[in-house]
C-alpha positions as protocol buffer text, in pm:
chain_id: "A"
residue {
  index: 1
  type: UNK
  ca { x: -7910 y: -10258 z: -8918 }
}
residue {
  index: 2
  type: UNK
  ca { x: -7853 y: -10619 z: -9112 }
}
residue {
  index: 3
  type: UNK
  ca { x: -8120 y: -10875 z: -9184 }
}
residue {
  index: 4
  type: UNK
  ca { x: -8017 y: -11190 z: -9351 }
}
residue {
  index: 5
  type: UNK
  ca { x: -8345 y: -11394 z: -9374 }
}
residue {
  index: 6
  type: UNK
  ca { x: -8320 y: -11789 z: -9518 }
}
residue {
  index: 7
  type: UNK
  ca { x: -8041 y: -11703 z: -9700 }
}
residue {
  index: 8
  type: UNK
  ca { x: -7930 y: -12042 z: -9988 }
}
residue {
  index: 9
  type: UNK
  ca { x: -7652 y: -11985 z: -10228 }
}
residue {
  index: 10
  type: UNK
  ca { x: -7489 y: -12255 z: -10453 }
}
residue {
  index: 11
  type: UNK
  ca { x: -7223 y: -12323 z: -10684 }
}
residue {
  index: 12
  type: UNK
  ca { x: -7306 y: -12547 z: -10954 }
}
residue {
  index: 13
  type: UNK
  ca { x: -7524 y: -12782 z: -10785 }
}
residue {
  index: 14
  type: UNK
  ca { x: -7323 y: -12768 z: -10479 }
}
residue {
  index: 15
  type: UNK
  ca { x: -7504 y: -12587 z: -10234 }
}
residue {
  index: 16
  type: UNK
  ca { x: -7258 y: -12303 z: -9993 }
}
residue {
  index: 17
  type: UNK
  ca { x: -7495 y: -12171 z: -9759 }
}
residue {
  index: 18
  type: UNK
  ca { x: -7827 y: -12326 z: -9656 }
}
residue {
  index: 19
  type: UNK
  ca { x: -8098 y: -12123 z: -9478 }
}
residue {
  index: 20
  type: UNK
  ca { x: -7870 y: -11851 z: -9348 }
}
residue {
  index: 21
  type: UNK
  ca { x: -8048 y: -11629 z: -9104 }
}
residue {
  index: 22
  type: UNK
  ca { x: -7867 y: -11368 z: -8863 }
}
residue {
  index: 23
  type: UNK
  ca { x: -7873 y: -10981 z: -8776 }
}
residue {
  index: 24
  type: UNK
  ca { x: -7646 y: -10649 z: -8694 }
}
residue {
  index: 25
  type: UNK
  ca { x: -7732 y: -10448 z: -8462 }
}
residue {
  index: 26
  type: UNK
  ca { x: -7575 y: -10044 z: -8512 }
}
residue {
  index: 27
  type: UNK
  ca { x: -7219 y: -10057 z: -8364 }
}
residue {
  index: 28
  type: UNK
  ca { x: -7167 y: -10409 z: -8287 }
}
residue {
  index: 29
  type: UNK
  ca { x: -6880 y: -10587 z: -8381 }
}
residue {
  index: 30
  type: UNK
  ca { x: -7030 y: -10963 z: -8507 }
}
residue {
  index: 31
  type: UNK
  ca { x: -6794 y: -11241 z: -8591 }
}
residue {
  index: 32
  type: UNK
  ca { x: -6884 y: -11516 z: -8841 }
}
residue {
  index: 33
  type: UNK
  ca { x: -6625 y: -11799 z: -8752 }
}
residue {
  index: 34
  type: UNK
  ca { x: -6589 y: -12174 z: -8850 }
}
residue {
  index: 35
  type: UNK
  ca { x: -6379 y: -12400 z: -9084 }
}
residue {
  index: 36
  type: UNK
  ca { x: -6216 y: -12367 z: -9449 }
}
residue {
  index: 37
  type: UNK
  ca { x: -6520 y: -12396 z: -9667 }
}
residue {
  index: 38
  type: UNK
  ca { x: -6772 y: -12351 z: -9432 }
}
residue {
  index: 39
  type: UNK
  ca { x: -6931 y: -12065 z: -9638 }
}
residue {
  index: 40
  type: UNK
  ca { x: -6802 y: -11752 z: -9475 }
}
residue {
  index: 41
  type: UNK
  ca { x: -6673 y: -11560 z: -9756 }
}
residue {
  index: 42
  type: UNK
  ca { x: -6957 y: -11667 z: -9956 }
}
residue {
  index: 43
  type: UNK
  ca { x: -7185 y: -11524 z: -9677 }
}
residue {
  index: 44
  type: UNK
  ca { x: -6992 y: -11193 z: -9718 }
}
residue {
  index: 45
  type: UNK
  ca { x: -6944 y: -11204 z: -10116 }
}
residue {
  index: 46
  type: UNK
  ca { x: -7346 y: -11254 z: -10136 }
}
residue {
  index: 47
  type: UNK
  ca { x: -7413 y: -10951 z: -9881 }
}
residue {
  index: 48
  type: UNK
  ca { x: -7154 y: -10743 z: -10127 }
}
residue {
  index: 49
  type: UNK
  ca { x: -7353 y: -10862 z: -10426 }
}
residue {
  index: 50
  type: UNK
  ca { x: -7060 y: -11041 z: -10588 }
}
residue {
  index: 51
  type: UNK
  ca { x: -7224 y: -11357 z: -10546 }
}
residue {
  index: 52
  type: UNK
  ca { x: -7586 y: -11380 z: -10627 }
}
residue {
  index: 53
  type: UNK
  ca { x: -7842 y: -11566 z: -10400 }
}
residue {
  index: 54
  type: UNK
  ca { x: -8058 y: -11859 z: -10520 }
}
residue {
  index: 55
  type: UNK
  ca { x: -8305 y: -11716 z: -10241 }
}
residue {
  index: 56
  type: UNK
  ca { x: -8347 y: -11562 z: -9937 }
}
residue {
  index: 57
  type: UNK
  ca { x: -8391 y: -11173 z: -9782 }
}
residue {
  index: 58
  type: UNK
  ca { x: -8119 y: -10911 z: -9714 }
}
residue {
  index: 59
  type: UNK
  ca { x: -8257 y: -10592 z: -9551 }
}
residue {
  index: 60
  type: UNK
  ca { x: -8005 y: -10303 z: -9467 }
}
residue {
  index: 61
  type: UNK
  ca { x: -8109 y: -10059 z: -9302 }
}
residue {
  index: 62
  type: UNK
  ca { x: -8462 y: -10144 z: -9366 }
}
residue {
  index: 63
  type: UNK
  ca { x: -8490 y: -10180 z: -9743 }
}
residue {
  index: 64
  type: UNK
  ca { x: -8460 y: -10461 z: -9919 }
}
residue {
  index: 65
  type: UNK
  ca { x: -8101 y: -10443 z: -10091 }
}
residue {
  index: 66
  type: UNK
  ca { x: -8116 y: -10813 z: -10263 }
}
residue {
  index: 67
  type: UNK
  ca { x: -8185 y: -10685 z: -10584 }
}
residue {
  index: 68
  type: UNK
  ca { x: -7912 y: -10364 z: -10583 }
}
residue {
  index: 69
  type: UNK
  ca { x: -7592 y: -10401 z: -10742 }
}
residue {
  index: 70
  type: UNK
  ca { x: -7253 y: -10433 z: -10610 }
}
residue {
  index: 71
  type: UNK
  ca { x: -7189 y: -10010 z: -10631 }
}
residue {
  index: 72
  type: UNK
  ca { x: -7547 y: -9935 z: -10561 }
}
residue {
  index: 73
  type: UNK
  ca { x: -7474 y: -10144 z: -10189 }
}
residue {
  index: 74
  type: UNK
  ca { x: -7162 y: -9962 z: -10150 }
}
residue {
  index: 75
  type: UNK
  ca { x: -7298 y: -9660 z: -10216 }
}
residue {
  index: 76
  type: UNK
  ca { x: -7569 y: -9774 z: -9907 }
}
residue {
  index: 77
  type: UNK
  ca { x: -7253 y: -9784 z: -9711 }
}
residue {
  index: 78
  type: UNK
  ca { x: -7256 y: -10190 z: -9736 }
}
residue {
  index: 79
  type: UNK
  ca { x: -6853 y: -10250 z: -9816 }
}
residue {
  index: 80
  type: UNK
  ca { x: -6673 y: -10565 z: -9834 }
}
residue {
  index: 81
  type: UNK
  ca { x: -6290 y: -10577 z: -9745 }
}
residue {
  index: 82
  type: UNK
  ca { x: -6198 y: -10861 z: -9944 }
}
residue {
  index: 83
  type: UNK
  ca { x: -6003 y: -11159 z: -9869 }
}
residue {
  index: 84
  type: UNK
  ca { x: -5641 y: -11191 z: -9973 }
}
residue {
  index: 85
  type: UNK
  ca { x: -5677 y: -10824 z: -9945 }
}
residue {
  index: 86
  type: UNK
  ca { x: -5665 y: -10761 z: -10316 }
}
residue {
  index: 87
  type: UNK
  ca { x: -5555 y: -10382 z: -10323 }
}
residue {
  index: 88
  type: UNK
  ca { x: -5396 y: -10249 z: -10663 }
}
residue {
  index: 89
  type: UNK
  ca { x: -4978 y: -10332 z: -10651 }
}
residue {
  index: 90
  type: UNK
  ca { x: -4861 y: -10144 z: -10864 }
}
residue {
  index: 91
  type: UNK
  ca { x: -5048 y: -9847 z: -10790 }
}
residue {
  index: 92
  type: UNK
  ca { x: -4912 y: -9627 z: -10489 }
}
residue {
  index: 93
  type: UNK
  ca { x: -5064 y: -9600 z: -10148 }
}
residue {
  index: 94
  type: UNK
  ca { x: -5245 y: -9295 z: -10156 }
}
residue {
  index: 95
  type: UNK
  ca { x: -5375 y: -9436 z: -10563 }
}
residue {
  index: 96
  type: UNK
  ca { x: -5523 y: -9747 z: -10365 }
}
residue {
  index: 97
  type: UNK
  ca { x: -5686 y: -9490 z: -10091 }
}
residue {
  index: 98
  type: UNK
  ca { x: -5811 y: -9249 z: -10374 }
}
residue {
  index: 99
  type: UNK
  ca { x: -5982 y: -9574 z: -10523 }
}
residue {
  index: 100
  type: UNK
  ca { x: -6198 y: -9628 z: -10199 }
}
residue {
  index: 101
  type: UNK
  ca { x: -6362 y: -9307 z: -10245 }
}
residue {
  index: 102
  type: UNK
  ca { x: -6435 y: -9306 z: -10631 }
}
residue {
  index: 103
  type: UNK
  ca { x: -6798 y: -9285 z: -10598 }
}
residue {
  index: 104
  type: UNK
  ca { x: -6859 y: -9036 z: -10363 }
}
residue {
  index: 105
  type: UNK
  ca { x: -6974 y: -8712 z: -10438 }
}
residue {
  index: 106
  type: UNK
  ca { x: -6847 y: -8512 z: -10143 }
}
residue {
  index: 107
  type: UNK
  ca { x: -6498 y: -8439 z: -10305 }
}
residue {
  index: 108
  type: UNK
  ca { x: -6390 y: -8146 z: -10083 }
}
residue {
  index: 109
  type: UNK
  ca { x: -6401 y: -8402 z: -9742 }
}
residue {
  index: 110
  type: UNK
  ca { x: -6156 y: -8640 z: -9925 }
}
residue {
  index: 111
  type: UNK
  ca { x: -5845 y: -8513 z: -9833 }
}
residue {
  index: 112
  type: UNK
  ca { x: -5969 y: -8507 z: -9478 }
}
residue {
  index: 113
  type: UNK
  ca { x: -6040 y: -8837 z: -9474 }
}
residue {
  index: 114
  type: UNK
  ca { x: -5745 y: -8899 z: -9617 }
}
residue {
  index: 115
  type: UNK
  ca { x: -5588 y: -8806 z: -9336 }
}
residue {
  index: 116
  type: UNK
  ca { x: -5752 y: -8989 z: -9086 }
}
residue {
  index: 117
  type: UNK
  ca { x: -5655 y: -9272 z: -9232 }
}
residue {
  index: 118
  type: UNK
  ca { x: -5308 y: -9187 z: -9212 }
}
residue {
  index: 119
  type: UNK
  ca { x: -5357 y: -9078 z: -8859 }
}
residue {
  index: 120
  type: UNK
  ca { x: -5491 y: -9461 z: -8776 }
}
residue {
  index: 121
  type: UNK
  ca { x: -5233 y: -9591 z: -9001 }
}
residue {
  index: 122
  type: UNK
  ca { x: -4905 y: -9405 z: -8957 }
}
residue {
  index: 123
  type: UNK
  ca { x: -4705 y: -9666 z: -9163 }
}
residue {
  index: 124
  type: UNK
  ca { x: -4927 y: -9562 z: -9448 }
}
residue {
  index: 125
  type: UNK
  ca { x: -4819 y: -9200 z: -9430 }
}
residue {
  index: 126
  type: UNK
  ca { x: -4486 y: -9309 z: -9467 }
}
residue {
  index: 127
  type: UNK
  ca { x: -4507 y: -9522 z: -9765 }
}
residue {
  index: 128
  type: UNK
  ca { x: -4765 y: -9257 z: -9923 }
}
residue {
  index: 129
  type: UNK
  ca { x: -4594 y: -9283 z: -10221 }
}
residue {
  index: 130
  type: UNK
  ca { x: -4502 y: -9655 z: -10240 }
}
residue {
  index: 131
  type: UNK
  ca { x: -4608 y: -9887 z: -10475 }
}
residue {
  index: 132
  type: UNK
  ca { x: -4850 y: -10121 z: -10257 }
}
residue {
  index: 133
  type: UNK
  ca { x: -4732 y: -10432 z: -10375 }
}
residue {
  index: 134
  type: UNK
  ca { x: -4394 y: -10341 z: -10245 }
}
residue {
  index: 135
  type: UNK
  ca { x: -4536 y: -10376 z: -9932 }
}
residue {
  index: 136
  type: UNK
  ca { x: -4577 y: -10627 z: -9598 }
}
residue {
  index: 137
  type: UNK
  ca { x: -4877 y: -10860 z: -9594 }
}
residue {
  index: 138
  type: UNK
  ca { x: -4959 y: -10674 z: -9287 }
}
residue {
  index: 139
  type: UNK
  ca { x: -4916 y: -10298 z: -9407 }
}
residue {
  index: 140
  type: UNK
  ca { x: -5114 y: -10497 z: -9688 }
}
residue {
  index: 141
  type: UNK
  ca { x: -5372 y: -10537 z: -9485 }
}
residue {
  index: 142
  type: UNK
  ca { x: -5393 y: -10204 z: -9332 }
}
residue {
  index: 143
  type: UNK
  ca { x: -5451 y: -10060 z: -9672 }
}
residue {
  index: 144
  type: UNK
  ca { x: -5716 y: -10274 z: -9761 }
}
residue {
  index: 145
  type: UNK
  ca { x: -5926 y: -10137 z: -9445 }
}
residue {
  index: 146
  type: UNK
  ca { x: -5797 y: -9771 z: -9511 }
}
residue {
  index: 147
  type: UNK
  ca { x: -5948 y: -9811 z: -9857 }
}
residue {
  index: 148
  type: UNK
  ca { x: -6291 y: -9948 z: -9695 }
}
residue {
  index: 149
  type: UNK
  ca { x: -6283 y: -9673 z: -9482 }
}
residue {
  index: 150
  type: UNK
  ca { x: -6287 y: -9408 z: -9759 }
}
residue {
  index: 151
  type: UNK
  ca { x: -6565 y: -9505 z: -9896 }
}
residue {
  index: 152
  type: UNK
  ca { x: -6733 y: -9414 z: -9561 }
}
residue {
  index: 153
  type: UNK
  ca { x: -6929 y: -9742 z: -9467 }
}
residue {
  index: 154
  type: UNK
  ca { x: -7198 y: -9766 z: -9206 }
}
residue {
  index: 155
  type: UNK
  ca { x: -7117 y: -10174 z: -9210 }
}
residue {
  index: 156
  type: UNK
  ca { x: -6785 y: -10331 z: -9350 }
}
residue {
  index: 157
  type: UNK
  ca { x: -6794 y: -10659 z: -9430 }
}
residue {
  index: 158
  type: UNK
  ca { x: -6380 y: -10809 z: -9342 }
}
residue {
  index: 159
  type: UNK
  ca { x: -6318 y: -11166 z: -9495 }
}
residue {
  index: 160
  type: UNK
  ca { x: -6072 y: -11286 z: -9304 }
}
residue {
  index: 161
  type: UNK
  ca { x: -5822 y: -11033 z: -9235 }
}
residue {
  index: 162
  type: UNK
  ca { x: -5581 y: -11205 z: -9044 }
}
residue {
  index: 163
  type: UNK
  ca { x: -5515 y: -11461 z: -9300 }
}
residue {
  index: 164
  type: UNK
  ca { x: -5134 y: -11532 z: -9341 }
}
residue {
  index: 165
  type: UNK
  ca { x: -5026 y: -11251 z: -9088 }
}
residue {
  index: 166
  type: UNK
  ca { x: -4796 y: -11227 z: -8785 }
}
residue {
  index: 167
  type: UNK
  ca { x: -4958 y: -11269 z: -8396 }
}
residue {
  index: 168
  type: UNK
  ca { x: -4842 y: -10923 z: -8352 }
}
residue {
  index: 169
  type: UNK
  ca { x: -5023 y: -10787 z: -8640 }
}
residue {
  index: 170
  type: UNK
  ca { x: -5285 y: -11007 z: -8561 }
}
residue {
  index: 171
  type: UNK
  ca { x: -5304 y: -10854 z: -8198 }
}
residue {
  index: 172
  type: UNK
  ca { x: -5337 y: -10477 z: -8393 }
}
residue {
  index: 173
  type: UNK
  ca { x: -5594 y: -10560 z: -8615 }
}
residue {
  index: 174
  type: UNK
  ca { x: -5784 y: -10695 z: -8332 }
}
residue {
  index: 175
  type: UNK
  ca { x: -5729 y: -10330 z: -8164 }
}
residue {
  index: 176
  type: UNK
  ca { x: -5809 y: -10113 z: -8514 }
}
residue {
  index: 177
  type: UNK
  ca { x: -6138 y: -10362 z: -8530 }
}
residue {
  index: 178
  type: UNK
  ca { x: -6270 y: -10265 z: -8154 }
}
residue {
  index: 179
  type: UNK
  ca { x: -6152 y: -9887 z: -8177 }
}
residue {
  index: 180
  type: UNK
  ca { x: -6346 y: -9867 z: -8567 }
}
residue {
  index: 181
  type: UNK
  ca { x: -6662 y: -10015 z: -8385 }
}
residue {
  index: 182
  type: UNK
  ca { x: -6590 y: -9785 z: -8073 }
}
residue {
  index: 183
  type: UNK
  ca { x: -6656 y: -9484 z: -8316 }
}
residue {
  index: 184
  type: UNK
  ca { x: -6987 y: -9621 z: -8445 }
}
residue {
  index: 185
  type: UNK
  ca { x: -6873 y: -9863 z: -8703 }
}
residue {
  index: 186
  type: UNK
  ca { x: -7084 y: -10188 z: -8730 }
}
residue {
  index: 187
  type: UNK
  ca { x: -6884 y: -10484 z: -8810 }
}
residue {
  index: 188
  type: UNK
  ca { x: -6935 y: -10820 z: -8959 }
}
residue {
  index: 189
  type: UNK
  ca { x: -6604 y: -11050 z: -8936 }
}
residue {
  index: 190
  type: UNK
  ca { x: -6550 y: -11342 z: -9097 }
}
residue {
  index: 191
  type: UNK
  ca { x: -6271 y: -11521 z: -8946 }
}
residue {
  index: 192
  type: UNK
  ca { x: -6120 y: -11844 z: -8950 }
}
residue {
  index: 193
  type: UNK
  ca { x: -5903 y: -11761 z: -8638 }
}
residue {
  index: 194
  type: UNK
  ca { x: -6156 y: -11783 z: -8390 }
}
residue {
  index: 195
  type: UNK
  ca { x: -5927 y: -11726 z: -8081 }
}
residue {
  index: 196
  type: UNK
  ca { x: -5906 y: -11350 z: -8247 }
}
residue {
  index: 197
  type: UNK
  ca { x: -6266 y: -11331 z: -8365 }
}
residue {
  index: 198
  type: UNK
  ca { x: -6406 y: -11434 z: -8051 }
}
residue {
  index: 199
  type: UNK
  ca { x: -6177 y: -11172 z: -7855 }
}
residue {
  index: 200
  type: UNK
  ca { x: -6328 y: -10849 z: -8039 }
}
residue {
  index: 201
  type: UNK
  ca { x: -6711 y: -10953 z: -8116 }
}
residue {
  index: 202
  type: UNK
  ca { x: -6936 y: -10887 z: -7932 }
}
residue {
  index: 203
  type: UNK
  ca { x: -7121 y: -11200 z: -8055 }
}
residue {
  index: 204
  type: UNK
  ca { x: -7061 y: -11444 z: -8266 }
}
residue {
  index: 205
  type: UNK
  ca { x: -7256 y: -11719 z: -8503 }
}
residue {
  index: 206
  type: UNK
  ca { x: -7090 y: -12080 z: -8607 }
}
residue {
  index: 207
  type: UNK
  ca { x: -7069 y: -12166 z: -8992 }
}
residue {
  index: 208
  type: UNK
  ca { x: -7067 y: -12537 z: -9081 }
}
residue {
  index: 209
  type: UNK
  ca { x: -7058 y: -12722 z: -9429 }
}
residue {
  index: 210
  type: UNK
  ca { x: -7306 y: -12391 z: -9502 }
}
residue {
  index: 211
  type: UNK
  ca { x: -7541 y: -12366 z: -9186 }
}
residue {
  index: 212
  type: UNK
  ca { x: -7530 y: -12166 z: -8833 }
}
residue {
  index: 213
  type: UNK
  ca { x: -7510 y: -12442 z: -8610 }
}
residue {
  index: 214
  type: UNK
  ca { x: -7473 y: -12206 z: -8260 }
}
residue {
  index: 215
  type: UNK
  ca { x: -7499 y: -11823 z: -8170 }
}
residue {
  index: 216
  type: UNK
  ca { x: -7408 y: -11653 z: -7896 }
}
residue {
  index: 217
  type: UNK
  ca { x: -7212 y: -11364 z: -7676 }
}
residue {
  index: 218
  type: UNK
  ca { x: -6881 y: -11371 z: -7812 }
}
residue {
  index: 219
  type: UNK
  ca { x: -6742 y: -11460 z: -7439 }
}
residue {
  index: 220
  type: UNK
  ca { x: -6947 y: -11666 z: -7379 }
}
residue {
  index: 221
  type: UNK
  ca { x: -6903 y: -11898 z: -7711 }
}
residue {
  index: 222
  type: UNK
  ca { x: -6535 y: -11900 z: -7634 }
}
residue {
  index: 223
  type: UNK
  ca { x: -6574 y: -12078 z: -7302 }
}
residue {
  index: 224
  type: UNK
  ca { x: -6806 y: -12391 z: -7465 }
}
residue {
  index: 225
  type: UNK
  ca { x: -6634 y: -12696 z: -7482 }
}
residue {
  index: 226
  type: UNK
  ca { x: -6762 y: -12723 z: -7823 }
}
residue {
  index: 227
  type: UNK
  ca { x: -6592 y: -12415 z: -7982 }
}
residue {
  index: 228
  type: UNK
  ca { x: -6272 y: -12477 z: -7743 }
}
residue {
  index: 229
  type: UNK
  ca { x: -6255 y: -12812 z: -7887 }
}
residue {
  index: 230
  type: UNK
  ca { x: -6322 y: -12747 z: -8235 }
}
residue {
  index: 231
  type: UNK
  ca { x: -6184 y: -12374 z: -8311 }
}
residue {
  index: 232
  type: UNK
  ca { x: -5920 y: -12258 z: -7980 }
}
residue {
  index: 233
  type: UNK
  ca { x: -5721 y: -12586 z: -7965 }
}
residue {
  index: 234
  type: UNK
  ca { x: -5818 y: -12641 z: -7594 }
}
């Protein structure tokens, strides 16, 4: 489904990612997992064309996508759910949700997908008509997805999700992830908290200072001494 070919992005002259090359297969969940500032949100800001590539091939769904803009990738079914979540505060629940699905054309299936997403997300029914920013990082969070999901993606792209949330929450997105990919979502995860990553991919590449240094079954990752060491405190 996803091709990233020799992929190089900089900042300045500092160089992020260097020769980035990995792949998606249709339903899988794939984690991307490794250190602050090893270039995982970059990896996922290039794929959503916020960040443009000095060179290197993306190929989604088997056309070349490098060149298409940010709404023309969504629009592909290429969506990025954005770190730090950044959903709209001040606008209500069901405002943020609308906004997911601003491009699509199908307006009579809105309100039914409105409602699955308030059928995967109860707590989101109930604050319907809450002002987002009112609410927990972890309701937060929820959102965020349930906007993603509006748009309809074929691949969503989540930077790092669990970032400042509870183990318990932690534990559910972990459970939304694997139950989104059960019903023929494909998945690319970037995640510093590998011990969650690793436990819903199904595989899972290693990002360091801006290079994949290993690849692998997710399970099987988790049980090297190198990524216990380094990434699961063992």
């Amino acid at each position: 489904m996803l091709e990233v070919a020799d992929l190089n992005v900089s900042y300045g002259k500092h160089k992020v990612l260097r020769a980035v090359s990995f792949g998606l297969q249709r339903g899988e969940v794939v984690a991307l997992i490794g250190p602050n500032a090893a270039g995982k949100s970059t990896t996922l800001r290039t794929l959503a064309a916020l960040k443009k590539a000095n060179s290197g091939r993306i190929t989604f769904e088997g056309g070349d996508v490098a060149s298409k803009s940010t709404a023309d990738r969504v629009r592909c079914g290429l969506v990025l759910v954005p770190e730090g979540r950044q959903i709209f505060p001040r606008s209500s629940v069901h405002e943020n949700l609308l906004m997911g699905a601003y491009h699509r054309p199908d307006r009579d299936q809105v309100d039914g997908d409105m409602e699955r997403i308030f059928s995967m997300f109860p707590r989101l029914r109930e604050r319907r008509t809450q002002r987002a920013g009112s609410m927990s990082g972890g309701e937060q969070q929820m959102l965020a997805i349930g906007r993603g999901l509006m748009s309809r993606p074929k691949l969503m792209l989540l930077d790092e999700p669990t970032l400042g949330l509870a183990p318990i929450i932690i534990e559910e997105l972990g459970q939304i992830i694997r139950k989104l990919a059960s019903e023929g979502l494909t998945i690319l995860l970037a995640e510093q908290n590998a011990a969650m990553a690793l436990g819903c991919a199904d595989r899972a590449y290693v990002l360091q200072s801006g290079s994949i240094v290993t690849s692998g079954q997710a399970k099987q990752l988790s049980e090297t001494s190198e990524v216990k060491q380094m990434y699961l405190g063992a």
